[in-house]
N, C-alpha and C positions, 0 to 999 in steps of 0.2 A: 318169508319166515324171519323170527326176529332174531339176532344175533345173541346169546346170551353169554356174558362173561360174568352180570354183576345183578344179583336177587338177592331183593328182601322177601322178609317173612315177617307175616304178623299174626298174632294167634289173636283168640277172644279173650277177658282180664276173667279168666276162673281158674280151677281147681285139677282143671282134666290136665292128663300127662299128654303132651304132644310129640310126638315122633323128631322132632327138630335133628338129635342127631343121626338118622336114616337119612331124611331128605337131605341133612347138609353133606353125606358119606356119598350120594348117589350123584347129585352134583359137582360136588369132588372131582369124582372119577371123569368127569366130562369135563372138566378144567373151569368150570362154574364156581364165583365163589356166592357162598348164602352168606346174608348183613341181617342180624336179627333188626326188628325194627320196633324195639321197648323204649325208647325214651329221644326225645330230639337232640340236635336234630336232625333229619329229615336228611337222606343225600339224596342230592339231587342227580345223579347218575347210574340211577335204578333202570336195567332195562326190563324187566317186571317183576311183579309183590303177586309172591302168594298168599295168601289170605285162608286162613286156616280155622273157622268158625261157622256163622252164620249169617243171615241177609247184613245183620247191623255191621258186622265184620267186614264184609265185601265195601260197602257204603263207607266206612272209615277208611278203608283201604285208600279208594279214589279219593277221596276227600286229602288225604295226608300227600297221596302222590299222584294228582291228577292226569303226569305227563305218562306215567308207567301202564300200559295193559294188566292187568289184574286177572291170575288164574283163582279161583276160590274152590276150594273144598270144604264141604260141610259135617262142620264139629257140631251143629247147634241143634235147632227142631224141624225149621223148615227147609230154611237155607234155599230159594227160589233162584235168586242171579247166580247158586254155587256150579259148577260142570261138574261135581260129582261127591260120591260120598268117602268120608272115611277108608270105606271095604276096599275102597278102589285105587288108594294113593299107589302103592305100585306101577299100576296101568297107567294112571294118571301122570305120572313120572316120566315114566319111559316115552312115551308118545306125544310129553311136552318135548322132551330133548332130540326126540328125531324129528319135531319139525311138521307133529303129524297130527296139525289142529289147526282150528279158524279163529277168526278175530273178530268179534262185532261190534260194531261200534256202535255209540248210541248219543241220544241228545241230550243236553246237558245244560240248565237252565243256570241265567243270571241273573240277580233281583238287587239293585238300587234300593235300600229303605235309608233312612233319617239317620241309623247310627253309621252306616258305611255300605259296602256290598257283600252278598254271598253268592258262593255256587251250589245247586241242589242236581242230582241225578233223579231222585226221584220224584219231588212236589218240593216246594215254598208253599206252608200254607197260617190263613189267621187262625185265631179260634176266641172263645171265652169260655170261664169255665160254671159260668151259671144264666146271665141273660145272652140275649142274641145278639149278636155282631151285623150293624148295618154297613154295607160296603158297597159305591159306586163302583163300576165296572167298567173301561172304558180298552176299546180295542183298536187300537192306529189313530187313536184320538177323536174316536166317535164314540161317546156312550152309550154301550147297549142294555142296560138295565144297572137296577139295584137287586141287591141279593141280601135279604133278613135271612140269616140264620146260626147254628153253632156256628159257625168258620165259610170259609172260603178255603179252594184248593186250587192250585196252579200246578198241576201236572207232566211228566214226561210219557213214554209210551213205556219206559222200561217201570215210570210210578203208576202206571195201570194193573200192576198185579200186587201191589202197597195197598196204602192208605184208600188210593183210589178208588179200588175193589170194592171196601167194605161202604163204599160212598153212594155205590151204584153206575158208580162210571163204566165205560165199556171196556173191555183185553183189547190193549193194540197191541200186532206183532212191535216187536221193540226196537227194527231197525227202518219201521215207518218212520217220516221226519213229520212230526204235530206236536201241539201244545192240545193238554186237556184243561177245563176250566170243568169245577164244580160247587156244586154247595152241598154244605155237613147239616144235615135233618132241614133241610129248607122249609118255612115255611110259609110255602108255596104247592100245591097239589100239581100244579101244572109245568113245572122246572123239569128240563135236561139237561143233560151234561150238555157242553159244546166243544166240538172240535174244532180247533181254528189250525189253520195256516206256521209252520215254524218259523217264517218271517214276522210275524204278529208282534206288535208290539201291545204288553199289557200292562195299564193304569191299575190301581187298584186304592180308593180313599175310602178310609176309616170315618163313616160320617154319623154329625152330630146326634141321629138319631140315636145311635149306640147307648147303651145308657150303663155300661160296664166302663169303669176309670182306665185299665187299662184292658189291652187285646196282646195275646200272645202271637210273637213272629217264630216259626221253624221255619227248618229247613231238614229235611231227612232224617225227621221226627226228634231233631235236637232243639231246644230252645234256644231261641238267637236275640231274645231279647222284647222288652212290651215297646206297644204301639197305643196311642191314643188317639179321640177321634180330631181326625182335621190331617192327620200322617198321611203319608201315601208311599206305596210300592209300585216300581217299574221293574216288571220283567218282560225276557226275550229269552231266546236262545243266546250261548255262549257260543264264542267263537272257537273252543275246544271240542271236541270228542272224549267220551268216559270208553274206554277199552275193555271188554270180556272175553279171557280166554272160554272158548270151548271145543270138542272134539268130534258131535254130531252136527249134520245142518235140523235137525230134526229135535233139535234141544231144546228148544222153545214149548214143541206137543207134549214130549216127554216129560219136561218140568208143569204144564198145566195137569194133567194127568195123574202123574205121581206123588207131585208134592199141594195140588190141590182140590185133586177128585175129581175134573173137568170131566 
């Protein structure tokens, strides 16, 4: 159980009224203090951020405080990685401060490019946004193909029910340890997704064929910056863990289900 004295909050940047002084009244009374978390910086003595939006919300979340477990509730549409909704912040509440919830943790990818490094929880991926992106593939440092198409995708198990999804890639439960590799409209009839190894280490060169001047880099669907051909990305797994609170073990079914018709 995690000791809590010291929570941020972060909400999504809109319009909606957020309960902020409820949760901070209810924590209070447990000798919790809440640290809103609207402008940097950042403290680094966060024992967890709730996150009070939607998937993007949760993802900023980690991103801002990677060492912190992340409880999220969902203010947004889908809200996939949230433990619950809106209806339920009471329950939610209560059952975070007695101690009476799981943790899981998840793989969390690192990627080397040309301007510096990033970390993604859910994909690093290229793209173009009118001809196709030619990209060598090379995995422990043996080449297993080239991949013509919109993008290339470097995956997590938690970015299987993301970007991945609509890519065709498979739902990995999200506390498997693998890297997913894909391509975006390949064109290729005969292309799978590939499941590699979370030891894997992945090349990935922007080659001459390319005939787009530049190729967009993300990372958890933020732009990170263009790539031209002859660049290259290394990624791996990160020697961190991304944290998610939640309160079933059965919250994984639940969220395919509900929040995406499984």
């Amino acid at each position: 159980m995690i000791d809590l004295r010291r929570v941020g909050v972060l909400v999504r940047d809109d319009d909606q009224d957020f309960p902020l002084e409820e949760v901070g009244n209810l924590f209070e009374r447990h000798g919790i203090e809440l640290v809103a978390l609207d402008d940097p910086p950042i403290p680094a003595d966060l024992d967890l951020v709730v996150a009070m939006g939607g998937d993007g919300t949760v993802l900023r979340s980690l991103d801002l405080c990677p060492e912190s477990p992340v409880l999220a509730i969902n203010y947004g549409t889908v809200g996939f990685l949230t433990a619950g909704d809106r209806t339920e912040l009471d329950q939610i509440l209560s059952r975070l401060v007695a101690g009476d919830y799981l943790v899981s943790e998840r793989l969390v990818l690192q990627c080397r490019h040309p301007a510096g490094q990033l970390r993604a929880v859910n994909e690093v991926m290229v793209r173009t946004s009118n001809r196709l992106v030619s990209v060598d593939v090379y995995v422990d440092g043996t080449k297993i193909r080239t991949i013509c198409a919109d993008g290339v995708v470097v995956g997590t198990p938690t970015g299987s029910t993301g970007f991945l999804l609509s890519a065709g890639a498979p739902i990995v439960m999200p506390e498997v340890r693998c890297l997913v590799l894909d391509g975006i409209n390949e064109y290729n009839f005969t292309s799978r997704s590939l499941i590699l190894t979370p030891e894997s280490k992945i090349r990935l060169v922007i080659t001459p064929e390319t005939k787009e001047p530049s190729v967009l880099l993300t990372s958890d669907g933020r732009p990170m910056g263009d790539l031209t051909p002859g660049d290259e990305l290394h990624i791996e797994q990160a020697d961190t863990r991304a944290r998610l609170i939640y309160f079933e073990k059965s919250y994984f079914y639940h969220n395919l289900t509900s929040k995406l018709s499984w």
